[in-house]
N, C-alpha and C positions, 0 to 999 in steps of 0.2 A: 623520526625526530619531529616531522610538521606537525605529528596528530597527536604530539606529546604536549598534556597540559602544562602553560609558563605561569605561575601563582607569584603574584605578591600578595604579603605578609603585613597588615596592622596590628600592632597590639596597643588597646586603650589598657593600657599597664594597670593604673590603677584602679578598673574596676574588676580588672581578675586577681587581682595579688589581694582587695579586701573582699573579695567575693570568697576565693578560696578560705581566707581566714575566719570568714565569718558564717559562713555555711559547712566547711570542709574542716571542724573542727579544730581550727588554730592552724592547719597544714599551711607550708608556704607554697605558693603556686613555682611549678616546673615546668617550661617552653616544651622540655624533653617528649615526652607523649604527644605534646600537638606536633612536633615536628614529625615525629615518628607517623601520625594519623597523616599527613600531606603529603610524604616520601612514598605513600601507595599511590596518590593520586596525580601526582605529578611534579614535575621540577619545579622547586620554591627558586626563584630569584633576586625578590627583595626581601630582606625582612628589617621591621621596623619596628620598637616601642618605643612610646610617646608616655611623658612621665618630669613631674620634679622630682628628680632621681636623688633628691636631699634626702627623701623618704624611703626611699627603698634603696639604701647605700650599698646591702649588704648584695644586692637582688643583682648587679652590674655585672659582677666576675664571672656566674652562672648563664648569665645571658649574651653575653661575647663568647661564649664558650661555645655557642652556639650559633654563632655569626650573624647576630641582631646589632643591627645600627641603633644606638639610642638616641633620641630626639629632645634635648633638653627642653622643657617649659618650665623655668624656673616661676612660680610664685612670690610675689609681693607680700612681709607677713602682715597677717589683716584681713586681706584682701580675699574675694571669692577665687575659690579656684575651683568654680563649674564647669566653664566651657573654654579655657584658654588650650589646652590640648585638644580637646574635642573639635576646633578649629580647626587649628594645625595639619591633625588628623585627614579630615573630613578636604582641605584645599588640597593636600597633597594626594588622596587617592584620586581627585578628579582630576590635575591636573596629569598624575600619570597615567589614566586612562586616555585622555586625549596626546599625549607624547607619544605614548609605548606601545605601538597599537600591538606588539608580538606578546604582550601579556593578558592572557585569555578568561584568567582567573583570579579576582578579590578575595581574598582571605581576611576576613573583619571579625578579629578578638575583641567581643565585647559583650554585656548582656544588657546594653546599653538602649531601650527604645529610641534616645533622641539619632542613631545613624540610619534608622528607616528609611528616613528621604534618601541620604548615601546610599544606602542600599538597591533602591526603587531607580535610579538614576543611574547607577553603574550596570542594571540589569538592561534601562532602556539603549544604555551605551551599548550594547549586545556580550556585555561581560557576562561569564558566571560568578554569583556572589556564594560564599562559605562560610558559615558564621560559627564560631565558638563559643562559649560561655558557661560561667559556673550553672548549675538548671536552677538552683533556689534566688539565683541573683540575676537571671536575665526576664527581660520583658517577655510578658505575652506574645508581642505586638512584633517585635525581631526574626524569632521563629521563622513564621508563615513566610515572611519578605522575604526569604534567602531561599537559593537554589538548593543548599542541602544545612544542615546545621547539626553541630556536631556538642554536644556534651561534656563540657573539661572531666566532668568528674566520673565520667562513663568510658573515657578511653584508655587503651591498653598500656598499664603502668603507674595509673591515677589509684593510689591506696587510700583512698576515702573509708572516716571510721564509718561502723556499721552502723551504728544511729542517725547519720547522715544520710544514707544510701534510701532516695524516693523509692515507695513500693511501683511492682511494676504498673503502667499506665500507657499501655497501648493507646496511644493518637490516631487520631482518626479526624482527617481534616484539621479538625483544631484540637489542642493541647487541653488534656483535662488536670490544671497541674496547681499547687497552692499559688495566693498570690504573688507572683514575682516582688522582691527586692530591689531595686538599686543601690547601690551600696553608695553613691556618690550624690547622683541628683536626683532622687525620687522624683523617675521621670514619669511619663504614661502609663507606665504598669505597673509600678509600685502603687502597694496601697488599696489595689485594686483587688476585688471580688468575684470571682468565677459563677455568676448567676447557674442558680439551681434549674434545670429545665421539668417541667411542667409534665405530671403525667397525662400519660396522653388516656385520651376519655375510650370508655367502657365497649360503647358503640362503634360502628366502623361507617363514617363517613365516605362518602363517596370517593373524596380526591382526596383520600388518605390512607394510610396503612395500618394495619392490625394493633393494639399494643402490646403484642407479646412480640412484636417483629424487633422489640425495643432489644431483649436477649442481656438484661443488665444495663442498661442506659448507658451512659457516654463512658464507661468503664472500661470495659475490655471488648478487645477487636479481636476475635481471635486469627491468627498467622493466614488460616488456611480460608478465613470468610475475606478476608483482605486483598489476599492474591488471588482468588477466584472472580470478585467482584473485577478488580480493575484488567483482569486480564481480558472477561465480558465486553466491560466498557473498551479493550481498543479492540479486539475481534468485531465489533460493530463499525466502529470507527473505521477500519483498515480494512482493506480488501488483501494486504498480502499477509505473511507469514510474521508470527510477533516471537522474535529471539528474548533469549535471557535479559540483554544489554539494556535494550527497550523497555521491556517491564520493571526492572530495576530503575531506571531514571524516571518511568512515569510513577513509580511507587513514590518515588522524593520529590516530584512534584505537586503529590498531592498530598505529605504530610513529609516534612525537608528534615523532621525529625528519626526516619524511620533508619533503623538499622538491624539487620536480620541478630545482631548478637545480643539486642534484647530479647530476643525468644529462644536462646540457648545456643545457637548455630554459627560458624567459626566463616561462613562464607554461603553468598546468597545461591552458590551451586548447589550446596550445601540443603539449603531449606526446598530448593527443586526438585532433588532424589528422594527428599522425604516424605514432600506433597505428592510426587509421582507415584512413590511405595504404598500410598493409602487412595490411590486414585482420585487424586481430588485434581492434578495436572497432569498430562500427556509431554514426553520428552520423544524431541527426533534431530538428527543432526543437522545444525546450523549452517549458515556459510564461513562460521571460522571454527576453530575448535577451544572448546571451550566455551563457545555459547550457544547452544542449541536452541533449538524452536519450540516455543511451548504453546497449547494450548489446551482448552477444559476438553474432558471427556469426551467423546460421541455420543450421540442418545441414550446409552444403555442405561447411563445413570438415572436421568431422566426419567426416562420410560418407567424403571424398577418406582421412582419418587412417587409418578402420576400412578401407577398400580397401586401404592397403599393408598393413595390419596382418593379411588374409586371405593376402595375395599374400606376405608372408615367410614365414607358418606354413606355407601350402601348401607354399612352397617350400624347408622342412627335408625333405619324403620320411615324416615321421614324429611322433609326439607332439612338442611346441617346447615346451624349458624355459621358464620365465616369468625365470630368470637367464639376463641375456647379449642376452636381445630386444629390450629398447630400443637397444643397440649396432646390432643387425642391422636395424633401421628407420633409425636415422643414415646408415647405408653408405647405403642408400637414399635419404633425405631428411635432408640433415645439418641441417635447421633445427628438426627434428623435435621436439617439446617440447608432451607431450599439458594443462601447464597453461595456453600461451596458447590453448587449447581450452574450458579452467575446468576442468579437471579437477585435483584435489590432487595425487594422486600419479598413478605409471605402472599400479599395479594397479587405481586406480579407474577410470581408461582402459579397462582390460582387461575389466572389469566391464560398464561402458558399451557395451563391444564381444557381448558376451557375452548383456546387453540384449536389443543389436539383432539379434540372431541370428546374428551375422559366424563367430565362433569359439564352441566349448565349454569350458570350463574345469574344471580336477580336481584335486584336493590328491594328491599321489604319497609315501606314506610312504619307500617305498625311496629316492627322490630326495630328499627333503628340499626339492620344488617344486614350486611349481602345473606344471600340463603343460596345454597348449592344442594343441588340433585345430581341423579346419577343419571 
């Protein structure tokens, strides 16, 4: 019971009840599915919506049904009604964070940029913060702030029409996604434009990486480059043993949107046995059951990598530019991809190669690229 998470519940009512309406195809927003997504995570003990509930009359019966305390903020008519709940809101999660010290966990329904300070604050409290929200109607800028962030319209029971439904967008670090809405206060992310990034140039600068290392730009991450990578990064970091548990929380810490059921998979054991059946992770039993220990391959992969990676440069006749060579190891092995190895990029590949004595490597002024020999 101590190690069981205690969640309280905000909901800024009405930016998910016109969020769902107005991205979600007219649907009326349902608590049902978020409670359902928080009942895996742990025991909900407050729950709140904050609301002039003159508006959403019909919304009341539904949500007592569900044992949400509603928080009247009646409006003045005329009058703005930006930030008179968003207040309310925002004094009541900090005061019960300093009251309540046995609730562990913030739960903040909103896609609201203006609760990021809330958010930034209740994490320096040593809370974990959760955030909900419809995807076409919350901030950029919300996302990132929160310990893990959940998708109204992504979870189990949400019937979003199909012309609503974002294609998929594997994140990575940051959200590559249209620009957020507010539905209320076109606050920091409304409005706002997802700058295009820049191709990366032809030549390979010293303190930078190939541009083929790009693999579709900020598009798609694929599952298996993902968990390879971050599993790398704590194997380095950590001198002991990295369970399931672990890699799972440092995955949402480093993108709070990720959830193994955007890539098909009903449970993140799930996406383990499948990486482990294609050798891209190694499984051994943990210290509970049901989280086992994982980590990348043993050399063998490796080693197999650095062999073709001798066997194409050999087979240039000559110095092998460092552009154009990842191509020429695809022809080769089209599945070829030096980060489900752990490697970040293709030059830090090269590097690793370079290491182990496979190839030489050399910066070429007149080329404008590294040049490897054998």
């Amino acid at each position: 019971m101590d190690s069981e998470e205690r969640m309280a519940v905000f909901l800024d009512y009405e930016n998910l009840a016109l969020g769902a309406r107005d991205h979600l195809g007219g649907m009326t927003f349902d608590f049902g599915p978020i409670a359902d997504a928080l009942a895996v995570r742990g025991r909900v003990v407050v729950r709140r919506a904050y609301a002039d509930w003159s508006y959403f009359d019909e919304d009341r019966r539904a949500l007592t049904r569900h044992q949400v305390e509603l928080i009247e903020m009646p409006q003045r008519m005329g009058a703005s009604r930006k930030n008179a709940a968003d207040i309310k809101m925002v004094v009541d999660a900090i005061e019960m964070a300093f009251e309540r010290d046995y609730i562990t966990t913030f739960v903040m329904c909103t896609g609201d940029s203006d609760f990021s300070p809330l958010v930034h604050k209740l994490r320096e409290l040593n809370r974990r913060v959760i955030g909900v929200g419809v995807e076409l109607s919350t901030s950029r800028l919300l996302p990132p702030a929160c310990d893990e962030f959940l998708f109204y319209d992504r979870l189990e029971g949400v019937e979003a029409p199909d012309e609503t439904e974002p294609t998929d967008r594997r994140r990575r670090g940051r959200r590559s996604t249209a620009p957020a809405q507010e539905p209320r206060h076109g606050g920091a992310g409304a409005g706002s434009s997802t700058p295009t990034p820049a191709p990366a140039p032809a030549g390979e600068a010293p303190s930078t990486t190939s541009a083929e290392d790009d693999e579709g730009g900020e598009d798609a991450e694929p599952l298996e480059v993902l968990v390879a990578q971050t599993l790398a990064g704590l194997q380095t970091s950590s001198s002991g043993a990295i369970t399931a548990s672990v890699l799972k929380r440092t995955l949402l810490r480093k993108d709070p949107t990720f959830s193994e059921s955007d890539h098909g998979f009903r449970s993140f054991s799930e996406v383990l046995r499948h990486l482990a059946e294609r050798g891209i992770v190694e499984l051994a039993a943990g210290p509970a059951a049901g989280d086992p220990e994982v980590s990348l391959p043993e050399q063998g992969e490796t080693e197999d990598a650095f062999a073709l990676l001798r066997t194409v440069v050999a087979g240039t006749g000559g110095p092998a530019p460092l552009s154009g060579l990842k191509n020429q190891l695809r022809k080769q092995r089209p599945d070829f991809s030096e980060k489900t190895l752990g490697y970040r990029s293709f030059l830090q590949f090269i590097k690793g190669a370079v290491a182990a004595g496979v190839v030489a490597l050399r910066w070429d002024e007149d080329a404008e690229d590294y040049l490897l020999t054998v």
